[in-house]
Each structure stands twice: as C-alpha cells, then as structure tokens.
SELUMDREN-481027 format. One record per residue: residue number from 1; residue in one letter; x negated, y negated, z negated of N, C-alpha, C, CB in turn. Coordinates in Angstrom, 2 decimals. Glycine has a CB too. Layout:
% residues N
[NUM, A, [X, Y, Z], [X, Y, Z], [X, Y, Z], [X, Y, Z]]
...
% end
This chain:
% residues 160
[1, X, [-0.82, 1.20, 0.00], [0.00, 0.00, 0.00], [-0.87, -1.26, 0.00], [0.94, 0.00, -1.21]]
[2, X, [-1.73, -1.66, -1.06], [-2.48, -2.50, -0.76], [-3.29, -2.62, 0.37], [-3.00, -2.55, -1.55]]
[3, X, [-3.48, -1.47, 1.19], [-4.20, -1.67, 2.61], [-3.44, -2.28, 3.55], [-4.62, -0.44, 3.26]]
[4, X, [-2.05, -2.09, 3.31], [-1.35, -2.09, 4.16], [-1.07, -3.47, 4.42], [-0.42, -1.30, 3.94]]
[5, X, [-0.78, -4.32, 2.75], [-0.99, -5.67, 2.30], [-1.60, -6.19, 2.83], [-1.33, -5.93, 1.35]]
[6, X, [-2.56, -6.30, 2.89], [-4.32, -6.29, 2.86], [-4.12, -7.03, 4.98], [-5.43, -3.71, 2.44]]
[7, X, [-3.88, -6.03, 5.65], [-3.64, -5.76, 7.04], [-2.44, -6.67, 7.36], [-3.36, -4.19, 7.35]]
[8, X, [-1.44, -6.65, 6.96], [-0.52, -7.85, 7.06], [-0.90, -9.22, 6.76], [0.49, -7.66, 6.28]]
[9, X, [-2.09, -9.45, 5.34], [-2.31, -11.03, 5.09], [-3.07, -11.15, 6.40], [-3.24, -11.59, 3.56]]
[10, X, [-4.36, -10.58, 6.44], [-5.01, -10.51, 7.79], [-4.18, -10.81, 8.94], [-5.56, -9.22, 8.02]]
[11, X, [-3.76, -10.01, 9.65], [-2.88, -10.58, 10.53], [-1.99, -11.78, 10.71], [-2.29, -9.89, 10.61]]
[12, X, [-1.15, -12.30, 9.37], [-0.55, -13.14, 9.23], [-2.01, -14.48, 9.61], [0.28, -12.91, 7.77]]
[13, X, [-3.21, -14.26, 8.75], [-4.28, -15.64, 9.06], [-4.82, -15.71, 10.42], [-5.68, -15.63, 8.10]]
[14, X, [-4.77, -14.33, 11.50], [-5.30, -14.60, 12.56], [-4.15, -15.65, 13.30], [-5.71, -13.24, 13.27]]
[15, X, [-2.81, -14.95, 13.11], [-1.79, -15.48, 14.32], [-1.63, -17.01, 13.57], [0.02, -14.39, 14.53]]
[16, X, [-1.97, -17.40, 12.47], [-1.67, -18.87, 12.22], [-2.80, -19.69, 12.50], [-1.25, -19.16, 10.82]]
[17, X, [-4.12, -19.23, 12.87], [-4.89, -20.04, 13.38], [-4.91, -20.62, 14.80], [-5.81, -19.57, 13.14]]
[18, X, [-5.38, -22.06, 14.82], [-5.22, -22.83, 15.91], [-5.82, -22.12, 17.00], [-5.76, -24.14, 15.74]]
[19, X, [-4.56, -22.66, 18.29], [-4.78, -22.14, 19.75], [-6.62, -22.70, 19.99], [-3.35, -23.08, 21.09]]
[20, X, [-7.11, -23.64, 19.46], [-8.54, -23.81, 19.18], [-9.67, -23.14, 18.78], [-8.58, -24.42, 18.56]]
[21, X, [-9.22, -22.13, 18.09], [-10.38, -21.84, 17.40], [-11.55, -20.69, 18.43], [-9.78, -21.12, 15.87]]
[22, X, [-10.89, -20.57, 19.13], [-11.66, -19.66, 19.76], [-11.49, -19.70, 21.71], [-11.13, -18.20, 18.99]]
[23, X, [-12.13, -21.09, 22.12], [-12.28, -21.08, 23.64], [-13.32, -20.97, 24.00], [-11.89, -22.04, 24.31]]
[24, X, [-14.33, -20.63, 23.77], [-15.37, -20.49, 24.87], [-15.73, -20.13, 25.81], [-15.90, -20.28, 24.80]]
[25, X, [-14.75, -20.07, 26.66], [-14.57, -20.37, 27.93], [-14.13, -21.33, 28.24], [-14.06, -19.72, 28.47]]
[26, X, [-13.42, -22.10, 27.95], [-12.68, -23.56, 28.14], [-13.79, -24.59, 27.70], [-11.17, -23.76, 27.08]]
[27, X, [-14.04, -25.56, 28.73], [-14.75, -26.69, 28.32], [-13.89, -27.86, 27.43], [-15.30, -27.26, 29.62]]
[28, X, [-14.93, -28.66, 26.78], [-14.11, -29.68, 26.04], [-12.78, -29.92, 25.98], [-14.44, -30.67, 26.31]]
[29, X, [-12.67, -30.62, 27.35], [-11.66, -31.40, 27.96], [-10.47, -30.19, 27.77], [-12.08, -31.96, 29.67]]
[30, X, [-10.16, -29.20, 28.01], [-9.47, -28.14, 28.25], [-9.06, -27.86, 27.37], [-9.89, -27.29, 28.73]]
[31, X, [-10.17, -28.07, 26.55], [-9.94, -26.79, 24.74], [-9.01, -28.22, 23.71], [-12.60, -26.11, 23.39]]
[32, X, [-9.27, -29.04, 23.76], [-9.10, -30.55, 23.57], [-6.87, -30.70, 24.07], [-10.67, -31.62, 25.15]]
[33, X, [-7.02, -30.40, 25.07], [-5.56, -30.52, 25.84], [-4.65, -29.51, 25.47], [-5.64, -30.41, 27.39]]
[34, X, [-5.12, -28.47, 24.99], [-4.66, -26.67, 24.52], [-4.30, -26.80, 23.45], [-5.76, -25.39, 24.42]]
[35, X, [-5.04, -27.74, 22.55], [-4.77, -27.46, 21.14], [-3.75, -28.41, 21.05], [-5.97, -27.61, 20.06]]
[36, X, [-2.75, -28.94, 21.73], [-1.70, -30.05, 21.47], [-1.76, -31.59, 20.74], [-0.83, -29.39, 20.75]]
[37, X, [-3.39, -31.40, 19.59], [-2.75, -32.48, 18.82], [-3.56, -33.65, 19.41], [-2.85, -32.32, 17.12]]
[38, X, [-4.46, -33.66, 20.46], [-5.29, -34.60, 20.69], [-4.82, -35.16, 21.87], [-6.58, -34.19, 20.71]]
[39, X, [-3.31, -35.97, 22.46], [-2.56, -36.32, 23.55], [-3.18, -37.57, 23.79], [-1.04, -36.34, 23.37]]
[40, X, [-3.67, -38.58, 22.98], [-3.84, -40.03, 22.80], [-5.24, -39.70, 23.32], [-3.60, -40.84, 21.21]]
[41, X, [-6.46, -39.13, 22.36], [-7.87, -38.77, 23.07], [-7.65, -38.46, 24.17], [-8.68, -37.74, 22.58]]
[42, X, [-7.03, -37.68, 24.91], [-7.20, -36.95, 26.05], [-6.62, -38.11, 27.21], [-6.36, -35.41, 25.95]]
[43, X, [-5.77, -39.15, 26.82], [-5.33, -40.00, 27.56], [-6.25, -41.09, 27.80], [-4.23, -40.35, 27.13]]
[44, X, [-7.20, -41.39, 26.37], [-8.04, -42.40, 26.54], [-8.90, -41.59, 27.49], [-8.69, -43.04, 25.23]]
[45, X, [-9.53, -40.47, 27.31], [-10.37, -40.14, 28.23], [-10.31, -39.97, 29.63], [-10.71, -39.31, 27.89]]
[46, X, [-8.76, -39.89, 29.77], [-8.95, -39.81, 31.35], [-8.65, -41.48, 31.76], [-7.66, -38.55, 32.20]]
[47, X, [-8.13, -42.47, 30.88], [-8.10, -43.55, 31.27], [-9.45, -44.47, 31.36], [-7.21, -43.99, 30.58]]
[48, X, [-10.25, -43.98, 30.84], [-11.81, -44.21, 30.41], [-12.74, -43.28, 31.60], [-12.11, -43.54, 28.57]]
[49, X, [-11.92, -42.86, 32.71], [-13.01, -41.94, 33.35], [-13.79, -41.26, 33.23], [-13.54, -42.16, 33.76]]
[50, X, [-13.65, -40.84, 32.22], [-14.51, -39.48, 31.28], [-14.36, -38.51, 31.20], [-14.61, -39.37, 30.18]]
[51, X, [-13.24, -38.01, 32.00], [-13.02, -36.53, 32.08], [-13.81, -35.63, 32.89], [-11.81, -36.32, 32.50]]
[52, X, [-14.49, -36.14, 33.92], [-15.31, -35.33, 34.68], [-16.55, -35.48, 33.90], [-15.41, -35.72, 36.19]]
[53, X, [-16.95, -36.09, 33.07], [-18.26, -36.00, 32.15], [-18.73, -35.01, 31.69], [-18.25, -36.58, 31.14]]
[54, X, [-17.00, -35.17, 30.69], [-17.04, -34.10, 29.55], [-16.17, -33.10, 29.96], [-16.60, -34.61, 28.12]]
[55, X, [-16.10, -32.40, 31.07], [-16.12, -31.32, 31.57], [-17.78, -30.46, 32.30], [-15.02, -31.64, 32.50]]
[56, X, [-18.47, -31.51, 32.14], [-19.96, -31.44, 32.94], [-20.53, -30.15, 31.99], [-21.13, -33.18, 32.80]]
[57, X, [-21.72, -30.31, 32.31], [-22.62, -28.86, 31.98], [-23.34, -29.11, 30.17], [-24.31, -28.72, 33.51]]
[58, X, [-23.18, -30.61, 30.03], [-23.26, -30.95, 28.92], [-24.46, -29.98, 27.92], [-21.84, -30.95, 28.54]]
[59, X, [-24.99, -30.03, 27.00], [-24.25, -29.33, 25.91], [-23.55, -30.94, 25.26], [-25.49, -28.22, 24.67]]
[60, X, [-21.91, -31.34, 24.74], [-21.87, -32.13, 24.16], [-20.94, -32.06, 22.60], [-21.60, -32.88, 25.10]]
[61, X, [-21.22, -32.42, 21.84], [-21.00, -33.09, 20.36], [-19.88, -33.61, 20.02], [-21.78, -34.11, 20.08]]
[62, X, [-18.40, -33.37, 20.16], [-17.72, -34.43, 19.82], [-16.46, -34.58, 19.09], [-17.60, -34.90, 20.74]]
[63, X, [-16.68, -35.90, 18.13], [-16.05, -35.89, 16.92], [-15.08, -36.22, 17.79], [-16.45, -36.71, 15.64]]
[64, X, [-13.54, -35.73, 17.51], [-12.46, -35.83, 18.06], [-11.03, -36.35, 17.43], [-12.41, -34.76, 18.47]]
[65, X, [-10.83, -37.27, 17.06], [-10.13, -37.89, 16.40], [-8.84, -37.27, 16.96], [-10.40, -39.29, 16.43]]
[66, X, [-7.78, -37.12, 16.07], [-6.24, -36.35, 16.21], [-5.30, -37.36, 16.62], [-5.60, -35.66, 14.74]]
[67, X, [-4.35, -37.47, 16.86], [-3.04, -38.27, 17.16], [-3.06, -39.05, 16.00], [-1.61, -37.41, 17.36]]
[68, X, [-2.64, -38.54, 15.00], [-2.32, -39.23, 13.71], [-3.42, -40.05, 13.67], [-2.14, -38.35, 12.39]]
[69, X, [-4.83, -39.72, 13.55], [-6.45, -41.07, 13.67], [-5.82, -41.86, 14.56], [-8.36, -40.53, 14.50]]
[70, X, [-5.38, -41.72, 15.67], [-4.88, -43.10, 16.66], [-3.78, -43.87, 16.05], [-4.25, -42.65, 18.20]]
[71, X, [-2.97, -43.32, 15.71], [-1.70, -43.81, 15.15], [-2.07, -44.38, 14.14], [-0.67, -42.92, 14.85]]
[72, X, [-3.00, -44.20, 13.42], [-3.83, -45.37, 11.99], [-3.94, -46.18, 12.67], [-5.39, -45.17, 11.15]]
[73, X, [-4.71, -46.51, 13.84], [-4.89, -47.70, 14.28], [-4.03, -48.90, 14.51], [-5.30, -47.48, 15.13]]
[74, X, [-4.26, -50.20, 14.31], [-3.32, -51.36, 13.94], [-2.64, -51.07, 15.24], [-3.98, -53.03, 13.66]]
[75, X, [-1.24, -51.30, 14.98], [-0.02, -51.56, 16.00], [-0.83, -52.07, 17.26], [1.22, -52.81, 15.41]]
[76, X, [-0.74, -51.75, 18.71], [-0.72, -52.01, 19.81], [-1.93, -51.78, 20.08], [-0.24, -53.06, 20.10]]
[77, X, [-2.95, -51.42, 19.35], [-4.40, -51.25, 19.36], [-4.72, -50.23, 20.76], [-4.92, -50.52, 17.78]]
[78, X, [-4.17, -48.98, 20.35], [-4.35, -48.03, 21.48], [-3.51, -48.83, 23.07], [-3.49, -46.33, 20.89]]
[79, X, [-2.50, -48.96, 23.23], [-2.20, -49.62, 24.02], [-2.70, -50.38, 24.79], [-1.70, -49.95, 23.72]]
[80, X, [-3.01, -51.29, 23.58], [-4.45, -52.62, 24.57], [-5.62, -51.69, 25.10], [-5.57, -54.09, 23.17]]
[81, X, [-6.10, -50.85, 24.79], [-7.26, -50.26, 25.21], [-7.13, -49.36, 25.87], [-7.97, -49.92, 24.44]]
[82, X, [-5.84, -48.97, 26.56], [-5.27, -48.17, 27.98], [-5.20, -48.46, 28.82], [-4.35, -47.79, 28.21]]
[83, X, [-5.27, -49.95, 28.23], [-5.40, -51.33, 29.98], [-6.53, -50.91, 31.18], [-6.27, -53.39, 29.39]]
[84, X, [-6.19, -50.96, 31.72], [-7.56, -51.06, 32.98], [-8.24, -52.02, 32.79], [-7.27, -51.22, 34.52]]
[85, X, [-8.05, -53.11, 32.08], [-8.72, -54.33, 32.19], [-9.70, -54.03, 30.89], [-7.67, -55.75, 32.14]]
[86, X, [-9.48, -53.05, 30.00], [-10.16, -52.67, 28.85], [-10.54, -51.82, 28.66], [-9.81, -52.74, 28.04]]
[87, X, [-10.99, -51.23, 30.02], [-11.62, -49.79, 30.10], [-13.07, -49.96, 29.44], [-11.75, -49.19, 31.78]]
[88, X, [-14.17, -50.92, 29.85], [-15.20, -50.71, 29.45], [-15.58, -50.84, 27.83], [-15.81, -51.40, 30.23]]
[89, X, [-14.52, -51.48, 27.25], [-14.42, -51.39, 25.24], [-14.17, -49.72, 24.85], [-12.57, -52.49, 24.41]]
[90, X, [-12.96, -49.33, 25.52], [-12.61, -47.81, 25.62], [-13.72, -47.09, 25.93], [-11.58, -47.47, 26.64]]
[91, X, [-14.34, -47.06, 26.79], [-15.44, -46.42, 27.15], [-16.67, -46.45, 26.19], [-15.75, -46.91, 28.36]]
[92, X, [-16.78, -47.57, 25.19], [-17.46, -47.83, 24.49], [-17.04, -46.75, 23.45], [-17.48, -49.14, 24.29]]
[93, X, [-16.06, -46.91, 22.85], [-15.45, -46.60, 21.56], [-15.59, -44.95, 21.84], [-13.75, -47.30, 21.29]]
[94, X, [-14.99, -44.22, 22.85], [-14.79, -43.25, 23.02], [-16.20, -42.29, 23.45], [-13.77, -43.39, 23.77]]
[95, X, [-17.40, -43.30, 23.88], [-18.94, -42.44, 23.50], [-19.81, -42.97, 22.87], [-19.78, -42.05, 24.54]]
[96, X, [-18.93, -43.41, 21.67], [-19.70, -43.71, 20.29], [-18.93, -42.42, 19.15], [-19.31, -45.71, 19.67]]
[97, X, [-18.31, -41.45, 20.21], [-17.58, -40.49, 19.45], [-18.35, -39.11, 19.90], [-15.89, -40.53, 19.80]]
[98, X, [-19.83, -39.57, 21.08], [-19.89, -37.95, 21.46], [-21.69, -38.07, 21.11], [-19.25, -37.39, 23.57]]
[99, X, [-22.35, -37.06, 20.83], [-23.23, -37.07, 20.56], [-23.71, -35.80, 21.79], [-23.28, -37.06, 19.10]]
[100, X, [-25.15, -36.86, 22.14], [-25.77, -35.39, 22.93], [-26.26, -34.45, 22.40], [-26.75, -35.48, 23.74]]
[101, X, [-25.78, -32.99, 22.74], [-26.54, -31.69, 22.34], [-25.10, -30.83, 22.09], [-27.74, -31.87, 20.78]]
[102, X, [-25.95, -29.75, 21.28], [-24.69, -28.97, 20.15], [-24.81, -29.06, 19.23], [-24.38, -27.73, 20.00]]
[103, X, [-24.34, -29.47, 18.05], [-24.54, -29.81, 16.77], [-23.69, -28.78, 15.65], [-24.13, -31.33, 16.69]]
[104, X, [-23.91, -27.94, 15.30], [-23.30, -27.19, 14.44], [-22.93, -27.68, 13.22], [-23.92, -26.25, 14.27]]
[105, X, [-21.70, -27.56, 12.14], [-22.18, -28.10, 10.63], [-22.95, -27.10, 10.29], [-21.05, -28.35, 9.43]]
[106, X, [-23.56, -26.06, 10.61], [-24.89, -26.01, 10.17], [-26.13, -26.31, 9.82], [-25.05, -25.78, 10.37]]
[107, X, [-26.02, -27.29, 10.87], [-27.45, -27.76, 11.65], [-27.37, -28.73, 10.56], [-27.56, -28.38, 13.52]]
[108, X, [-26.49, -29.66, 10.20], [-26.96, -30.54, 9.29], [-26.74, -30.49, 7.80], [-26.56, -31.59, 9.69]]
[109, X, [-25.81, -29.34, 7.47], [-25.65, -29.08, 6.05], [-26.56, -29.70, 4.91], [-25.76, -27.76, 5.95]]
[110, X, [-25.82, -30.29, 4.23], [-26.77, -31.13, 3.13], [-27.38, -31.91, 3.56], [-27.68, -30.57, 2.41]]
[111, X, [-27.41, -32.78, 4.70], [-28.28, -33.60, 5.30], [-27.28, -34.99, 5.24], [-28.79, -33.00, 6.86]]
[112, X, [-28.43, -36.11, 5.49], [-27.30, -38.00, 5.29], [-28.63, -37.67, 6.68], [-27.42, -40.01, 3.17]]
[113, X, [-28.02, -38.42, 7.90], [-29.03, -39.23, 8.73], [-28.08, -39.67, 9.94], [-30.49, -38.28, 9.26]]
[114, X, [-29.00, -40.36, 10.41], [-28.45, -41.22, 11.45], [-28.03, -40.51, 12.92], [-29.53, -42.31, 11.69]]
[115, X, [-27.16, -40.61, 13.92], [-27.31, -39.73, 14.83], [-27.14, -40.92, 15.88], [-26.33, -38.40, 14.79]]
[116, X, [-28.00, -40.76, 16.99], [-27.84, -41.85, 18.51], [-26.41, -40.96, 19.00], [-29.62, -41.73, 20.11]]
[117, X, [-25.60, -41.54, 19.38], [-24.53, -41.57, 20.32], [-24.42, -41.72, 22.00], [-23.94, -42.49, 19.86]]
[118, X, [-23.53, -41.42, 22.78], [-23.98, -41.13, 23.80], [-23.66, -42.43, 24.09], [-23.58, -39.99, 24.52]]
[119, X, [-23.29, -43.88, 23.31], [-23.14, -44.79, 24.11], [-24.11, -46.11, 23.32], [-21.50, -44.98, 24.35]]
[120, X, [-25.11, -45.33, 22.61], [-26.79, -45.26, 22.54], [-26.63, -46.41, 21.38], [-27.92, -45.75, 24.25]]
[121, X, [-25.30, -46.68, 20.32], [-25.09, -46.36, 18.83], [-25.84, -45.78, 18.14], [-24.18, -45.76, 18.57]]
[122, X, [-26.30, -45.93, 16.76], [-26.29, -44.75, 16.02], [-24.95, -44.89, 15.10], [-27.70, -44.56, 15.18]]
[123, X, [-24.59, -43.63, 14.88], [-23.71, -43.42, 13.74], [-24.47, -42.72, 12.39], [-22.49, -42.48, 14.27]]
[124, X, [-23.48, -42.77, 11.44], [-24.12, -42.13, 10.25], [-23.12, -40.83, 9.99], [-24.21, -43.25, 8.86]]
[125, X, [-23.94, -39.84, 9.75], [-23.28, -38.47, 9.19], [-24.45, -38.51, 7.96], [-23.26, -36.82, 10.45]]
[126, X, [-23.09, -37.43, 7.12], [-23.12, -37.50, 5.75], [-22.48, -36.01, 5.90], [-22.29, -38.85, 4.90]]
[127, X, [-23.58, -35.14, 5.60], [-22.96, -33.03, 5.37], [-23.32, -33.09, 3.85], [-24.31, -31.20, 6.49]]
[128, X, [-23.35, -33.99, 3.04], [-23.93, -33.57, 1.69], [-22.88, -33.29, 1.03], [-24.78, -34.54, 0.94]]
[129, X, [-21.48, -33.59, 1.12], [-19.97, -33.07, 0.50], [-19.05, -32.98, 1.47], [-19.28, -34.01, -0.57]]
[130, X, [-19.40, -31.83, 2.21], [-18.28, -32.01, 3.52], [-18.72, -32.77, 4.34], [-16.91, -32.55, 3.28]]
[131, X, [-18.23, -32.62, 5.41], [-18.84, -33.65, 6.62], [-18.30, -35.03, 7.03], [-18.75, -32.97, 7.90]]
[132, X, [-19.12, -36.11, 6.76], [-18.60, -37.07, 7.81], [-19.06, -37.53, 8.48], [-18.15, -37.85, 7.65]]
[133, X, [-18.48, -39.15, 9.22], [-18.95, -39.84, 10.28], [-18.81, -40.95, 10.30], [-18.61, -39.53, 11.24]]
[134, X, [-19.60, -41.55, 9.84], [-18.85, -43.56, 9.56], [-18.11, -43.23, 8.86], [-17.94, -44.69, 10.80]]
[135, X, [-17.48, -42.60, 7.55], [-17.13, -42.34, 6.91], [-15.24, -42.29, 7.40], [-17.85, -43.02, 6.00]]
[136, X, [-15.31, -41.16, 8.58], [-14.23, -40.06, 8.77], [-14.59, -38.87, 8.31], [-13.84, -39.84, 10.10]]
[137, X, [-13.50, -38.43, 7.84], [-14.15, -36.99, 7.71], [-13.69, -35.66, 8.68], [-13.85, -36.56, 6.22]]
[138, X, [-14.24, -34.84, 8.37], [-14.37, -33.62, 9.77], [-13.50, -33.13, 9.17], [-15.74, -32.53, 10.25]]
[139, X, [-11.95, -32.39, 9.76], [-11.27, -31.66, 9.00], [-11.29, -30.52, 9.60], [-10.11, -32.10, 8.71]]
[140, X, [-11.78, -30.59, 10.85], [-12.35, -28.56, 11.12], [-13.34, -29.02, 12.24], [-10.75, -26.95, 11.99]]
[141, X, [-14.50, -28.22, 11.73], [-15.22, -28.30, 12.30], [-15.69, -26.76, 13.40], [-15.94, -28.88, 11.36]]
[142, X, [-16.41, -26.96, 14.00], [-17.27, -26.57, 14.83], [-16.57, -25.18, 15.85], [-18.57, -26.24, 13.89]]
[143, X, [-15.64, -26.12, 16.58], [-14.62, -25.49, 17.67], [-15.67, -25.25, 18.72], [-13.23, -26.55, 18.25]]
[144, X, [-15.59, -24.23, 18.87], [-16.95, -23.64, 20.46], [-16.25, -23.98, 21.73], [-17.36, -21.45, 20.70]]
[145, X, [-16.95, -24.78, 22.63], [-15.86, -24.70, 24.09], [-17.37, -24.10, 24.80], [-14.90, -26.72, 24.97]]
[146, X, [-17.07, -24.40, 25.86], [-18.27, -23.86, 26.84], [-19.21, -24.75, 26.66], [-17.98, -23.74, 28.42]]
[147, X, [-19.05, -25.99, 27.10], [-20.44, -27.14, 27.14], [-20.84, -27.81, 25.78], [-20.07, -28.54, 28.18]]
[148, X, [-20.02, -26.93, 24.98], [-20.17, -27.91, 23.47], [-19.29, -27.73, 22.31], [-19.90, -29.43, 23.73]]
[149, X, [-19.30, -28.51, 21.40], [-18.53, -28.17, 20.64], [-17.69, -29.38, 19.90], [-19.22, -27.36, 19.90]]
[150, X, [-16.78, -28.73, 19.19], [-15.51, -30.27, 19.35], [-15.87, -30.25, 16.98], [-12.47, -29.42, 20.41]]
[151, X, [-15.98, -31.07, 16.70], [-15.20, -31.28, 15.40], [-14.53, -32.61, 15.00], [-16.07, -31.00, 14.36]]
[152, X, [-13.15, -32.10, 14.77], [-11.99, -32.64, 14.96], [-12.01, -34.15, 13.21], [-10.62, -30.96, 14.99]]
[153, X, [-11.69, -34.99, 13.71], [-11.88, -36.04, 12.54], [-10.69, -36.96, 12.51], [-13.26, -36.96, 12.72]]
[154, X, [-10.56, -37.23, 11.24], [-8.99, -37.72, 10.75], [-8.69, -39.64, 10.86], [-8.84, -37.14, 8.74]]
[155, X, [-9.90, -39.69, 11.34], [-9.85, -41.62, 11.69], [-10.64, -41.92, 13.31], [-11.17, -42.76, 10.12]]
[156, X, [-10.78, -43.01, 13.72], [-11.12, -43.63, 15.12], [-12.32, -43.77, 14.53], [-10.34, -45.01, 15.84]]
[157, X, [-13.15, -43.77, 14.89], [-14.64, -44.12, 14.71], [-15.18, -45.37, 15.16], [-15.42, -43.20, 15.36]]
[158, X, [-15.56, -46.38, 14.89], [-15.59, -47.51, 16.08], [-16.99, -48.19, 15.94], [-14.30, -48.76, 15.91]]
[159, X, [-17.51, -48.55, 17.24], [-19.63, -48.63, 16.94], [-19.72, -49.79, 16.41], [-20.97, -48.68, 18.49]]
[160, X, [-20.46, -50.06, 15.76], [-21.08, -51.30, 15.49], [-21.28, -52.30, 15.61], [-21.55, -51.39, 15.49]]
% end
C-alpha cells in the first residue's frame, strides 16, 4: 500500500509540473511561448526583433520575467514600449535580461558578482539566498531549451 501511495504522489508531481520543465529540444523562444505564462515577453520580443536571435545557436541566459512582472509595471508602461517608435528602449530593456553563455544556478551558487549583459550592462546576481537579479528573484530556475537556458523572474529588470 504504501508503494502504491508512494507511485501515485510521484505521478501526481510529474503530471503537475510545468509544460517547461523539460524542452530540450525547443529553443528559447518556443519553450518561452509553450509554457503560457510569458505572452507580454514573447510579444516584446517579437516587437523588439529578437526573435530570430534568440532562436539562434546561442548558448543564451535568460532571466524571463512572467506576465504578472509586466503587469507590476506602472500603468501604460508596457504599451508605450510596444510602440515602434520605442523599439530601441525595448530592445534595451529586453537584452539587459539575457546574458551570454549557459549559466546554471549552479554555476553561481553562493556567489554576489556582477554579470555583462547582452546589451553590454552589467547586472548584479546574488545566489547567496536564492537567486537574484537587480534584486528580482528567480522563481524557477534553470529550464533547459536547446540554445540555453531560461530562469523565470517575478519583476522587469531595467539597466542602469
């Protein structure tokens, strides 16, 4: 009986984990659009011309802010920065969110340091209590896609 238990909790934690957790085959952009909650990222990015980037051969890094992180943002904020006329701020904001390489929370566990950004920012991460980023924090980290890896963060990040 307890095996049996045992085999049901199991099962019950695989089928409730996110359509995310496991694409590696799907690049960013893909794994990003699959998992439902990132509609606003995925809009800035293709309004930002960045979708063929970060579909590229990459390896890339990127903190991925959720619907709800956009929706923090002051009233009309996202909006204004969907403009065509405000693509190159967007473009800013949105690769001050990707870091070159693959970055595991492994790799920096227990570590404070600075990281260059792909829109040549540094940001600050902080793995010494959980992970952050400019002080967002990572609420799941280290989603595998093909060119990289996604960890997902609960605020907008914005450079310097």
């Amino acid at each position: 009986m307890l095996r049996r238990t045992f085999l049901s909790i199991t099962t019950a934690a695989l089928l409730a984990t996110p359509a995310m957790a496991d694409n590696h085959s799907k690049d960013i952009v893909d794994t990003a659009v699959e998992a439902g909650s990132f509609t606003t990222l995925v809009a800035a990015v293709e309004a930002a011309g960045l979708v063929e980037t970060l579909k590229g051969d990459g390896p890339f890094t990127v903190f991925a802010p959720t619907d709800d992180a956009f929706a923090a943002l002051p009233e009309g904020t996202v909006e204004s920065l969907l403009m065509p006329e405000n693509k190159d701020q967007l473009t800013a904001i949105l690769t001050y969110h990707v870091v070159p390489g693959k970055v595991m929370s492994g790799d920096i566990a227990g570590q404070s340091l600075d990281v260059e950004t792909v829109n040549g920012a540094k940001a600050m991460v902080d793995a010494t209590d959980g992970v952050k980023i400019d002080g967002a924090n990572v609420v799941q980290a280290d989603i595998e896609a093909s060119n990289g890896v996604i960890h997902v963060i609960d605020a907008v990040i914005m450079p310097k």
